[in-house]
N, CA, C and O atoms as a GROMACS GRO file, in nm:
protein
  548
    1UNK      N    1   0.083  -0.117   0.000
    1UNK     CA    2   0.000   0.000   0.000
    1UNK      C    3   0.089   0.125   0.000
    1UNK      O    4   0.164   0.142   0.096
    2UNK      N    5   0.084   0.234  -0.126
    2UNK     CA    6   0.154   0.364  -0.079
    2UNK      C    7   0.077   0.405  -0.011
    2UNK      O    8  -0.039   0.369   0.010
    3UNK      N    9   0.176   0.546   0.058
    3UNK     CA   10   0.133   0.633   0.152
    3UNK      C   11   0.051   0.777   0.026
    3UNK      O   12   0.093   0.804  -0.086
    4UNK      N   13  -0.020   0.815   0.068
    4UNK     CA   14  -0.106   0.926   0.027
    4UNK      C   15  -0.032   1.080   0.070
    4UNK      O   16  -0.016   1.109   0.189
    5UNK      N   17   0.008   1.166  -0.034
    5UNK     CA   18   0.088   1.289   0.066
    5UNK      C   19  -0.072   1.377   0.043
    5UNK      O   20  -0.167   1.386  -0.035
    6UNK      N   21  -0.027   1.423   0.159
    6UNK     CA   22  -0.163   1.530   0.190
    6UNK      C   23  -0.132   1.685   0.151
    6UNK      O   24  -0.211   1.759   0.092
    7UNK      N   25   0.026   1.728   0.204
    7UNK     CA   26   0.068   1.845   0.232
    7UNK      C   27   0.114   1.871   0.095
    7UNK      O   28   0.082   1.792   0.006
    8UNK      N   29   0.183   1.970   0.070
    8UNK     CA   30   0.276   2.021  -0.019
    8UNK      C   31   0.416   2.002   0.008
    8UNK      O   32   0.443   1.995   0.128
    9UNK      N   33   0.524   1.991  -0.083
    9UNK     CA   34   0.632   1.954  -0.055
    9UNK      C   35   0.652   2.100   0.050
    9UNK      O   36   0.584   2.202   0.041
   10UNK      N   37   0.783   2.070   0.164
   10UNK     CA   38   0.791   2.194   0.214
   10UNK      C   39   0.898   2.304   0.160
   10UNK      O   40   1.012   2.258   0.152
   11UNK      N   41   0.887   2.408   0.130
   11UNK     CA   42   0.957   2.537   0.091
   11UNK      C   43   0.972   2.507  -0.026
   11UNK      O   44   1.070   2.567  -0.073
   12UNK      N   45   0.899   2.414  -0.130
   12UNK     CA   46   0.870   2.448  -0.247
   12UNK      C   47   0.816   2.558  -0.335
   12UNK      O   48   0.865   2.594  -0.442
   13UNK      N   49   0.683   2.618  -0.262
   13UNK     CA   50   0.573   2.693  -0.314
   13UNK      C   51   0.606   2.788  -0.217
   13UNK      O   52   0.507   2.820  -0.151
   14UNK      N   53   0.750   2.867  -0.172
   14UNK     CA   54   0.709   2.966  -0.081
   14UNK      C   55   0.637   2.962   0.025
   14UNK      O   56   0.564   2.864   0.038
   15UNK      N   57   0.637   3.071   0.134
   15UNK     CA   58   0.553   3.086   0.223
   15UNK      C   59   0.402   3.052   0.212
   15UNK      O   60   0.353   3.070   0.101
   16UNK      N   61   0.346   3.022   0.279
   16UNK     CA   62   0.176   2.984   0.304
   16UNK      C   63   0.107   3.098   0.355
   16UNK      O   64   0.161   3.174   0.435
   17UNK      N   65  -0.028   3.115   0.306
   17UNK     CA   66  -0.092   3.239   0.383
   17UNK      C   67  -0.104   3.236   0.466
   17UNK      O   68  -0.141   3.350   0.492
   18UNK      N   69  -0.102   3.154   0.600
   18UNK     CA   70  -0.105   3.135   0.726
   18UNK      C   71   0.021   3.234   0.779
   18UNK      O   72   0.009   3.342   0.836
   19UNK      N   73   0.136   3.170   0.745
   19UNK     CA   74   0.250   3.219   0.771
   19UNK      C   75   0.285   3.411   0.737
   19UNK      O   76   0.327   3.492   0.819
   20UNK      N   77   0.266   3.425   0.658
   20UNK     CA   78   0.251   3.529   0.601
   20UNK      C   79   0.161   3.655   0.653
   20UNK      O   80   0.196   3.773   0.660
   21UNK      N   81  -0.019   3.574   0.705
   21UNK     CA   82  -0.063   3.653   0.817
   21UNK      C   83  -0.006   3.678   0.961
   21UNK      O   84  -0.004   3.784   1.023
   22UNK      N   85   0.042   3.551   1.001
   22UNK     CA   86   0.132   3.526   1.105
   22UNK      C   87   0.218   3.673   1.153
   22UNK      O   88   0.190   3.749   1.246
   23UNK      N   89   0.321   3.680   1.064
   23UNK     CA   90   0.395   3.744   1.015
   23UNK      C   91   0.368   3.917   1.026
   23UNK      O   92   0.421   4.011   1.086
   24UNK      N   93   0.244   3.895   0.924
   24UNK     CA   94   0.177   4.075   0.942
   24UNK      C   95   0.120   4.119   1.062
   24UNK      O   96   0.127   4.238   1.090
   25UNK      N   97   0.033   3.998   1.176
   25UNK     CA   98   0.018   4.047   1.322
   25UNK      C   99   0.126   4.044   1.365
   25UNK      O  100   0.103   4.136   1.444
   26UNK      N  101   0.236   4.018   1.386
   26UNK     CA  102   0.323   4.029   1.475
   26UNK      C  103   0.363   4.161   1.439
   26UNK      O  104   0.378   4.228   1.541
   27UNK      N  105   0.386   4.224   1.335
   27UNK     CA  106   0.473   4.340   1.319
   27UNK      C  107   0.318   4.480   1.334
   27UNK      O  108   0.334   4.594   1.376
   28UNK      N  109   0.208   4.432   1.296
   28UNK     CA  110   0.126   4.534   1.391
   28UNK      C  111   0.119   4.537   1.474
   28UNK      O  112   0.119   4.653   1.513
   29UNK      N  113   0.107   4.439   1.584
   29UNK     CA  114   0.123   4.434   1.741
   29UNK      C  115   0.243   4.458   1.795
   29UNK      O  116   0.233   4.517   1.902
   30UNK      N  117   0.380   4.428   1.753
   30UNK     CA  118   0.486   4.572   1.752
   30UNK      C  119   0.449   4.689   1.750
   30UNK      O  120   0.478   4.766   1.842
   31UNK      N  121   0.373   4.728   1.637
   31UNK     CA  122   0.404   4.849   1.614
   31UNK      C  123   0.312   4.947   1.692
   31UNK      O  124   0.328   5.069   1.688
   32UNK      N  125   0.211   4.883   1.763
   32UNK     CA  126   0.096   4.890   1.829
   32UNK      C  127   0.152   4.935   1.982
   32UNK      O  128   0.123   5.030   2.054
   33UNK      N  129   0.243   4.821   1.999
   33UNK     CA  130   0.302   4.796   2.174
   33UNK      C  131   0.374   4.954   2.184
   33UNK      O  132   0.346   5.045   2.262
   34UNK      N  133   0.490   4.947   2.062
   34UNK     CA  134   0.592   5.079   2.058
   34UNK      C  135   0.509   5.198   2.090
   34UNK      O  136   0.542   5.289   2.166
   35UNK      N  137   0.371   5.186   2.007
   35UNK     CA  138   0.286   5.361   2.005
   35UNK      C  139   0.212   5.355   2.145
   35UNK      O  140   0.159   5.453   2.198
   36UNK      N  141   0.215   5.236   2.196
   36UNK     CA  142   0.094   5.244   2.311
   36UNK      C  143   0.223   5.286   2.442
   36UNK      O  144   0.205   5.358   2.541
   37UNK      N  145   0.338   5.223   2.406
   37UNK     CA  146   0.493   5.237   2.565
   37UNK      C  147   0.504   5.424   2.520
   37UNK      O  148   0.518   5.511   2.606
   38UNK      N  149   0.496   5.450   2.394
   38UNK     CA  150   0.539   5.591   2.376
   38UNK      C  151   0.408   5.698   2.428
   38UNK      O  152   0.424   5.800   2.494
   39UNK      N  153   0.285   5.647   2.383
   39UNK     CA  154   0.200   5.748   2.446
   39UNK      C  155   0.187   5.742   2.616
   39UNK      O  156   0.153   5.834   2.690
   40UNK      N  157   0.218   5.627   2.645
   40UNK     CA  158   0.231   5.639   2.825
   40UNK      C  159   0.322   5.720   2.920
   40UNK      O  160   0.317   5.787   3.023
   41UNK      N  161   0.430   5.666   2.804
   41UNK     CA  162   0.537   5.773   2.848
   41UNK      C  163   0.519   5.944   2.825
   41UNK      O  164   0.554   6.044   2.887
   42UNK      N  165   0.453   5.920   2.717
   42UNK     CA  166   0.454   6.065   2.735
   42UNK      C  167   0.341   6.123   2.780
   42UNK      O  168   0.331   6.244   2.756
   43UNK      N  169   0.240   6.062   2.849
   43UNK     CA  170   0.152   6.134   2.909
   43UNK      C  171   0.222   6.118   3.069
   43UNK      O  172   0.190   6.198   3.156
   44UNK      N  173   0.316   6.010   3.095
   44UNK     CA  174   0.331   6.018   3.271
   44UNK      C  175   0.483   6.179   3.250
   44UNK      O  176   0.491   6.273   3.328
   45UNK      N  177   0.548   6.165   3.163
   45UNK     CA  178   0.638   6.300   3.164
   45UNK      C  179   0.528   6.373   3.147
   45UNK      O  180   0.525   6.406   3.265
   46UNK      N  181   0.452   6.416   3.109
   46UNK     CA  182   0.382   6.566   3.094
   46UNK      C  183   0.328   6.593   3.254
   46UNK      O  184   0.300   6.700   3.308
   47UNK      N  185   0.324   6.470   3.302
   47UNK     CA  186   0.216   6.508   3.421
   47UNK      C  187   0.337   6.531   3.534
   47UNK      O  188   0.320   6.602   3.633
   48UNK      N  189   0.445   6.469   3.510
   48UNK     CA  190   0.587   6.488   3.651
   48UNK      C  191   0.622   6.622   3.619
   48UNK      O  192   0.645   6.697   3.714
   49UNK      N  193   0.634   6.680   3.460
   49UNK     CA  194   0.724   6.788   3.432
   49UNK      C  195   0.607   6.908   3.504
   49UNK      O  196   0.654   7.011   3.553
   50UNK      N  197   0.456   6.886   3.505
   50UNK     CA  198   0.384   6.944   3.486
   50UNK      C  199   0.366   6.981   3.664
   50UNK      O  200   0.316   7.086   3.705
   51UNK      N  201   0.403   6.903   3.727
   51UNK     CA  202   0.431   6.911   3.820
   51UNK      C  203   0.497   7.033   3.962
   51UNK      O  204   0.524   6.988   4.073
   52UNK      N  205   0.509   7.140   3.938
   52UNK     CA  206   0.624   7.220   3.974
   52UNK      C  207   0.592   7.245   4.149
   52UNK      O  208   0.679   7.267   4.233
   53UNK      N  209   0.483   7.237   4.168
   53UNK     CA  210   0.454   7.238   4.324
   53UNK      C  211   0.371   7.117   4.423
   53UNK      O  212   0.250   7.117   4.445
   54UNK      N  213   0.454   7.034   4.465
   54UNK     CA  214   0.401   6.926   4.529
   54UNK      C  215   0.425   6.954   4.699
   54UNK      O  216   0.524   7.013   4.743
   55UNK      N  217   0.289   6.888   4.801
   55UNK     CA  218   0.342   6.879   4.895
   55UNK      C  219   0.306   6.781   4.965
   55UNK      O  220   0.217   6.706   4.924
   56UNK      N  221   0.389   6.756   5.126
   56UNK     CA  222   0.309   6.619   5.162
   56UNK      C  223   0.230   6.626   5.311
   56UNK      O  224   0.270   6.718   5.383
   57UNK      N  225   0.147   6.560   5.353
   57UNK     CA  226   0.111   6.609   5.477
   57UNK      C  227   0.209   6.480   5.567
   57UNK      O  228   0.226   6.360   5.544
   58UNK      N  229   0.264   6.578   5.686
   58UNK     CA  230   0.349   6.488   5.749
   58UNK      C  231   0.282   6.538   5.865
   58UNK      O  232   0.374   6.497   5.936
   59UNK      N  233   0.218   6.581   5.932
   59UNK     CA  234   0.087   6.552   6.061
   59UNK      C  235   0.014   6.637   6.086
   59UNK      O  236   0.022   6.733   6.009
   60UNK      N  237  -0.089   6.646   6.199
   60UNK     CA  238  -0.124   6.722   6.196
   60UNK      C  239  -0.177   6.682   6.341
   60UNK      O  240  -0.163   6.573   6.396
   61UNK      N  241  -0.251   6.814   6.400
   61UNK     CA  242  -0.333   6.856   6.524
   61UNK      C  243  -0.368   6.902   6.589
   61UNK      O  244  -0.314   7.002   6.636
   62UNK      N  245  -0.514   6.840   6.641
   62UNK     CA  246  -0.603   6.911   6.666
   62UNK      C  247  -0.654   6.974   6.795
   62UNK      O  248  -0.726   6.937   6.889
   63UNK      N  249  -0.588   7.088   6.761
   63UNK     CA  250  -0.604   7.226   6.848
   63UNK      C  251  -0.671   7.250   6.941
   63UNK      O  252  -0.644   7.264   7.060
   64UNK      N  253  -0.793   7.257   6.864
   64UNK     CA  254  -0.936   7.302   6.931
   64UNK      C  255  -1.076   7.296   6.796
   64UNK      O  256  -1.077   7.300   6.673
   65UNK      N  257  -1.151   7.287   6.875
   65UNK     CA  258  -1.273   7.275   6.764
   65UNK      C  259  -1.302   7.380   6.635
   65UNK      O  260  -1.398   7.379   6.558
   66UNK      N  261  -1.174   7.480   6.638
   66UNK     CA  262  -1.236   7.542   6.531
   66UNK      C  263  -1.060   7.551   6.509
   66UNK      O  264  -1.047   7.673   6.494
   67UNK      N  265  -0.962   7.510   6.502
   67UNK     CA  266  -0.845   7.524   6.484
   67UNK      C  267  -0.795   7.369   6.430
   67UNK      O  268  -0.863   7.272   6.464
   68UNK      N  269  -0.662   7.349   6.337
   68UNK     CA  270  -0.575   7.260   6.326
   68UNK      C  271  -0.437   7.274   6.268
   68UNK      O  272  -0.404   7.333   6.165
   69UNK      N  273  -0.367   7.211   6.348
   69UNK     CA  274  -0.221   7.292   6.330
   69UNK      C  275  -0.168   7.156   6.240
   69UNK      O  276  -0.162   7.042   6.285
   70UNK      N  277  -0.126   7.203   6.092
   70UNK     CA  278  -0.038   7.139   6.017
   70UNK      C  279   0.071   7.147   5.949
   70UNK      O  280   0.093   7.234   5.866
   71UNK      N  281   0.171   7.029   5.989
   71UNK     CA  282   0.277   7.044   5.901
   71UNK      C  283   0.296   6.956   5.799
   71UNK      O  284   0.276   6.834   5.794
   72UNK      N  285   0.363   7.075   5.670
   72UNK     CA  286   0.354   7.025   5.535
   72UNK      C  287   0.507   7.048   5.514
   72UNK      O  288   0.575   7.133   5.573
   73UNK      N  289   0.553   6.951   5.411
   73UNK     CA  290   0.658   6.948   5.353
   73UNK      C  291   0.615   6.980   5.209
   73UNK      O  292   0.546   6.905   5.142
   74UNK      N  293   0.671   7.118   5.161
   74UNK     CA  294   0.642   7.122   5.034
   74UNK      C  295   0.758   7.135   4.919
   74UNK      O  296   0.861   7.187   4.961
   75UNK      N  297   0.757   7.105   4.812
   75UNK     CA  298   0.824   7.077   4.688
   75UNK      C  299   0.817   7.194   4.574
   75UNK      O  300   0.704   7.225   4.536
   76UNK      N  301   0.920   7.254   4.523
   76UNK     CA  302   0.879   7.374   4.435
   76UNK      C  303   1.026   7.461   4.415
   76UNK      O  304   1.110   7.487   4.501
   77UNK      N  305   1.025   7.490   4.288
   77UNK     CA  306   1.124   7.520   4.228
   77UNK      C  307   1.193   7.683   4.347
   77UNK      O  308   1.135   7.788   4.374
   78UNK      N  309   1.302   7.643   4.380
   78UNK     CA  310   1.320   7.816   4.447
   78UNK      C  311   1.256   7.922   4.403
   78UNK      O  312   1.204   7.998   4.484
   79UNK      N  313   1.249   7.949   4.262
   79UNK     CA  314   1.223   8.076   4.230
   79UNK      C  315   1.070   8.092   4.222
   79UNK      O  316   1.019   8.203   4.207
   80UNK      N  317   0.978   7.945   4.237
   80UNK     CA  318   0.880   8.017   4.253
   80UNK      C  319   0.766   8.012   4.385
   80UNK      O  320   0.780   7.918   4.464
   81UNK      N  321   0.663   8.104   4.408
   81UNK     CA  322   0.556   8.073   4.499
   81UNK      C  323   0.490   7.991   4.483
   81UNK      O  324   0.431   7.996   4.374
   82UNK      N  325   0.459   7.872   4.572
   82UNK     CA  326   0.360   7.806   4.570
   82UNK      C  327   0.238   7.826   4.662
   82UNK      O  328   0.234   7.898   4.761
   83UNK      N  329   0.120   7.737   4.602
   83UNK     CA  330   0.006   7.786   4.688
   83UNK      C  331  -0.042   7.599   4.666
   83UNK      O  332  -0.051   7.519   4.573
   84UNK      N  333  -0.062   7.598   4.816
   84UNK     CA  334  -0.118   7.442   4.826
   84UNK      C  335  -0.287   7.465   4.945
   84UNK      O  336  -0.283   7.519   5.055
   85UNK      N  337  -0.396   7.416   4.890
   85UNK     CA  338  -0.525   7.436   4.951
   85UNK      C  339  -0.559   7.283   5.010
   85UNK      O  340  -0.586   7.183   4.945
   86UNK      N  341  -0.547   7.300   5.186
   86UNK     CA  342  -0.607   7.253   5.262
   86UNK      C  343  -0.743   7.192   5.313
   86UNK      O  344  -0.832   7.275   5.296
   87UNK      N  345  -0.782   7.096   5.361
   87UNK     CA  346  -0.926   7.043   5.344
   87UNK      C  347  -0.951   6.970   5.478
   87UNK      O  348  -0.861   6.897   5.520
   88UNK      N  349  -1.064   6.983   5.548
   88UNK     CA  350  -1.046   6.941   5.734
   88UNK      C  351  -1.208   6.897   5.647
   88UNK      O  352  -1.276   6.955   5.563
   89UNK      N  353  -1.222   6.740   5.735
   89UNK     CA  354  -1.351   6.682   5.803
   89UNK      C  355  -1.392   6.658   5.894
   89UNK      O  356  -1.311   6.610   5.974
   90UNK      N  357  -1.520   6.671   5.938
   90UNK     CA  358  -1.557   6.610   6.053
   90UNK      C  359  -1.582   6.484   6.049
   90UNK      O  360  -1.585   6.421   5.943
   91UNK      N  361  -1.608   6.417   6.201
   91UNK     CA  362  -1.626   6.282   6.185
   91UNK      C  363  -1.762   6.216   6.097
   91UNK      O  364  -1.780   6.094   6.087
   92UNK      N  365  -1.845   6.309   6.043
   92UNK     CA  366  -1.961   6.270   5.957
   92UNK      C  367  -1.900   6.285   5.786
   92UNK      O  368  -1.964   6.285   5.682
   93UNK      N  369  -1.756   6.297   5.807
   93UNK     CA  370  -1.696   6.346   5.604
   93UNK      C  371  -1.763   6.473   5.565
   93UNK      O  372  -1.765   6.507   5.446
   94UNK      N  373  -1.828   6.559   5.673
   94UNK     CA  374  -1.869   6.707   5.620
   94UNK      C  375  -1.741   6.823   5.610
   94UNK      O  376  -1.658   6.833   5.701
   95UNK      N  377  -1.739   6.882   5.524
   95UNK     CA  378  -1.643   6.991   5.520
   95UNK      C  379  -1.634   7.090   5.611
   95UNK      O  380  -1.701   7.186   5.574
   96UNK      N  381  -1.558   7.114   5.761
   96UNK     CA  382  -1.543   7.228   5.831
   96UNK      C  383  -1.433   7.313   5.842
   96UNK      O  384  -1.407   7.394   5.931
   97UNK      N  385  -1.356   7.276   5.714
   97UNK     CA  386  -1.249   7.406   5.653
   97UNK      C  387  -1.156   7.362   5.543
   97UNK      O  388  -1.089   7.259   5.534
   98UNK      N  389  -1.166   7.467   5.461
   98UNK     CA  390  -1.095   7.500   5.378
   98UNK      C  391  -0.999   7.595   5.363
   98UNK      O  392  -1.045   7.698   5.412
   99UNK      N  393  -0.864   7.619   5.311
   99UNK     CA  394  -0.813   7.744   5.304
   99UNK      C  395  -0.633   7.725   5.203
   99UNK      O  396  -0.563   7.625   5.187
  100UNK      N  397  -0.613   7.862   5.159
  100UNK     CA  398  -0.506   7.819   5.083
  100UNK      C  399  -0.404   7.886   5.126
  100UNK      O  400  -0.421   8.000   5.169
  101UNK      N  401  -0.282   7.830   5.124
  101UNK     CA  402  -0.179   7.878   5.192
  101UNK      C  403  -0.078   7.882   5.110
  101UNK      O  404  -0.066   7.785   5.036
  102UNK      N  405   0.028   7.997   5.098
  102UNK     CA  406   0.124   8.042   5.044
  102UNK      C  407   0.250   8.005   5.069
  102UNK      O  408   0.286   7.994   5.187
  103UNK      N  409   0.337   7.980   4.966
  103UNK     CA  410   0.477   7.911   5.076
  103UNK      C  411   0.561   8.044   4.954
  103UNK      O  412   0.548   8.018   4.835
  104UNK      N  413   0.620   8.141   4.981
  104UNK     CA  414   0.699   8.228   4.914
  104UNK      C  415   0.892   8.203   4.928
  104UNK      O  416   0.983   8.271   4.882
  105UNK      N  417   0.894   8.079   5.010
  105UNK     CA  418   1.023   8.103   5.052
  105UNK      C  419   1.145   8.076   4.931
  105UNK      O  420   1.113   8.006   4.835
  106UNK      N  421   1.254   8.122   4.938
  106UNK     CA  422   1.288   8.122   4.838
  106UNK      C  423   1.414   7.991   4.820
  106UNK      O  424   1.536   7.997   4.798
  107UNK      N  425   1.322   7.878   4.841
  107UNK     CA  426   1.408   7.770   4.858
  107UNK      C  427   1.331   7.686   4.799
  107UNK      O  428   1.216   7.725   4.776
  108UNK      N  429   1.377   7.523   4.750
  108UNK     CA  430   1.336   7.402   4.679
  108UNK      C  431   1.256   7.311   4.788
  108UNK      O  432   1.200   7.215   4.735
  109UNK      N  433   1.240   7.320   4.913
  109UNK     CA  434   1.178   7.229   5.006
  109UNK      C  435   1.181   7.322   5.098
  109UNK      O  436   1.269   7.396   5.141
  110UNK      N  437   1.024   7.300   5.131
  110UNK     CA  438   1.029   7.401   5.248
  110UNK      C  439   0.906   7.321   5.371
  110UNK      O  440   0.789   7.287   5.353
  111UNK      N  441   0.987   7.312   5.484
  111UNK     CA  442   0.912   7.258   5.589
  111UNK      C  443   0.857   7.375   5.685
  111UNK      O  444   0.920   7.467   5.738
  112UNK      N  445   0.712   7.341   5.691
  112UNK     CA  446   0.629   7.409   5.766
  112UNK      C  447   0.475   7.403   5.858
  112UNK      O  448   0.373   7.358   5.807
  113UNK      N  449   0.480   7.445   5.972
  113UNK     CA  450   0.337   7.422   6.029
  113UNK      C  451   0.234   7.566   5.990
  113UNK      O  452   0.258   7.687   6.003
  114UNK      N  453   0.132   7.504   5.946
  114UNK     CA  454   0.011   7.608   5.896
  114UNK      C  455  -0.089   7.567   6.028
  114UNK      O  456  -0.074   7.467   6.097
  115UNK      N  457  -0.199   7.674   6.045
  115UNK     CA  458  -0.281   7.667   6.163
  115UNK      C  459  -0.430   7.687   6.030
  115UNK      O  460  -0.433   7.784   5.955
  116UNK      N  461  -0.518   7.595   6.027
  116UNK     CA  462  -0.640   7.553   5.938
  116UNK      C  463  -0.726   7.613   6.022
  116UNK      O  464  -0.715   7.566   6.135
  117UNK      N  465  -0.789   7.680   6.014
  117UNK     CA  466  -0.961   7.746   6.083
  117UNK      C  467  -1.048   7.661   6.031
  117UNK      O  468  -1.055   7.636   5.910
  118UNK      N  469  -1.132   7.601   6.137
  118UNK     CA  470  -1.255   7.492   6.076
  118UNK      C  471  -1.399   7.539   6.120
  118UNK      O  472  -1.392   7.646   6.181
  119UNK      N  473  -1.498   7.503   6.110
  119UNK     CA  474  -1.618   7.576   6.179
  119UNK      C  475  -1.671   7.461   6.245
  119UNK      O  476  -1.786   7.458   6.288
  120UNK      N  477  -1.581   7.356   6.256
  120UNK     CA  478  -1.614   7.205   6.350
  120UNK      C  479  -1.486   7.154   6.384
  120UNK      O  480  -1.370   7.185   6.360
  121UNK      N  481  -1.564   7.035   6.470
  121UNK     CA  482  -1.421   6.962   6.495
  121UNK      C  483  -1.346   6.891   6.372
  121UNK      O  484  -1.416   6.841   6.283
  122UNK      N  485  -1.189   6.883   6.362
  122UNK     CA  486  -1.158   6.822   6.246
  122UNK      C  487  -1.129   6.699   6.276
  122UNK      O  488  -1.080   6.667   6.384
  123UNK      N  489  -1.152   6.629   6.196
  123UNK     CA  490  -1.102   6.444   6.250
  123UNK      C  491  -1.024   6.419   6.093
  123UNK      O  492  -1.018   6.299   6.067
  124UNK      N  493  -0.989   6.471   6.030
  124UNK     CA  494  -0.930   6.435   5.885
  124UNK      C  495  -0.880   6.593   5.818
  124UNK      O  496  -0.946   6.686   5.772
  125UNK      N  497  -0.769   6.577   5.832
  125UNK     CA  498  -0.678   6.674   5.672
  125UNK      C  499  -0.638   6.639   5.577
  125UNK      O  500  -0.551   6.553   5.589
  126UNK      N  501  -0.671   6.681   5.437
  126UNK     CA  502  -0.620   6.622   5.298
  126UNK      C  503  -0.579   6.776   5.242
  126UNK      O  504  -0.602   6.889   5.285
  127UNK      N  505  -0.522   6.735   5.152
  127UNK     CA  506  -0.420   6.846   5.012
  127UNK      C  507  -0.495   6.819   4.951
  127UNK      O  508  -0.498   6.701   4.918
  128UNK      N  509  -0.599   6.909   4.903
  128UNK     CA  510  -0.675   6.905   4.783
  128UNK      C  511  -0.572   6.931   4.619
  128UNK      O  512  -0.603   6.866   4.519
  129UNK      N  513  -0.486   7.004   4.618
  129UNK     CA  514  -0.389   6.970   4.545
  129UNK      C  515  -0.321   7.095   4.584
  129UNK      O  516  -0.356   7.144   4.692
  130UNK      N  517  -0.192   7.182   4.488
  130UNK     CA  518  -0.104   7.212   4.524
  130UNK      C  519  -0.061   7.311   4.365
  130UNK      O  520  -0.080   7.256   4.257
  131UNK      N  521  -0.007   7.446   4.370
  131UNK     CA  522   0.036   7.469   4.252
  131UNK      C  523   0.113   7.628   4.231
  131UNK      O  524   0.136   7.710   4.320
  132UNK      N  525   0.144   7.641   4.085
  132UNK     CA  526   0.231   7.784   4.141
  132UNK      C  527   0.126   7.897   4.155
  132UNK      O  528   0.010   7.881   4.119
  133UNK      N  529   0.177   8.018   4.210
  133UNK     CA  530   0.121   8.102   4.283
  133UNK      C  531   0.021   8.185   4.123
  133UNK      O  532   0.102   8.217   4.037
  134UNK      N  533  -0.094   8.211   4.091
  134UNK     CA  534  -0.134   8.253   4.010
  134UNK      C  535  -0.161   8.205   3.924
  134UNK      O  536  -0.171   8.271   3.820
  135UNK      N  537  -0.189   8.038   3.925
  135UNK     CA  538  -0.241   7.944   3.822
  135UNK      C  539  -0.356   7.928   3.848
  135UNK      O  540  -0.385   7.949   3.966
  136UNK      N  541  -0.433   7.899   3.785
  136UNK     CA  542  -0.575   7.844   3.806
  136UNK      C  543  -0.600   7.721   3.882
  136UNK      O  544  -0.548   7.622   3.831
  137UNK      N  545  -0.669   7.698   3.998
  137UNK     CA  546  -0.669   7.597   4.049
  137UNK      C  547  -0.816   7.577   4.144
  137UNK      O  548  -0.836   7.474   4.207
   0.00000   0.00000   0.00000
């Protein structure tokens, strides 16, 4: 009994369309990966460069019912003012102060205690965010 060939001899007839599609996803999904690593990157640089006044809350406390004394470590180019806005809750997550505070000093890190006016007790301080002096925020 012969054997029956099913296939084509191999690398006779060139590549196969299989191979060939093969071939064309891989180099779109390259080219896909490269545009998708490059737009990440360049949206996380826009947002670090974009960055110029950061600060952190390193504690805080509470005073008295309409007072809270905090210190912030803040981040910002010497030459310019920053302005970082403060945020106090009560123990129900209601808002009993807000306020924005100026750091003019003429240095790259500047450690400092701010005193927050609340119209309640505060049980929570957050940095609503942070930025240079005369930006929109």
């Amino acid at each position: 009994m012969s054997a029956v060939r099913e296939e084509l001899p191999e690398g006779r007839y060139g590549r196969s369309a299989d191979e060939r599609t093969d071939r064309r996803l891989k180099v779109i999904g390259s080219v896909l990966g490269v545009a998708l690593l490059g737009v990440v990157g360049w949206i996380g640089w826009d947002y670090v460069a974009g960055q110029s006044v950061s600060a952190e809350l390193i504690k805080y406390k509470v005073v008295s019912d309409s007072a809270v004394e905090v210190h912030l470590e803040v981040r910002k180019e010497a030459s310019v003012t920053g302005v970082c806005t403060l945020s106090s809750q009560d123990e129900s997550h209601g808002e009993v102060g807000r306020a924005d505070f100026t750091f003019a000093q003429k240095s790259g890190r500047v450690d400092d205690m701010v005193t927050l006016k609340t119209t309640g007790r505060a049980t929570m301080i957050e940095i609503v965010g942070c930025r240079p002096a005369g930006s929109a925020g």
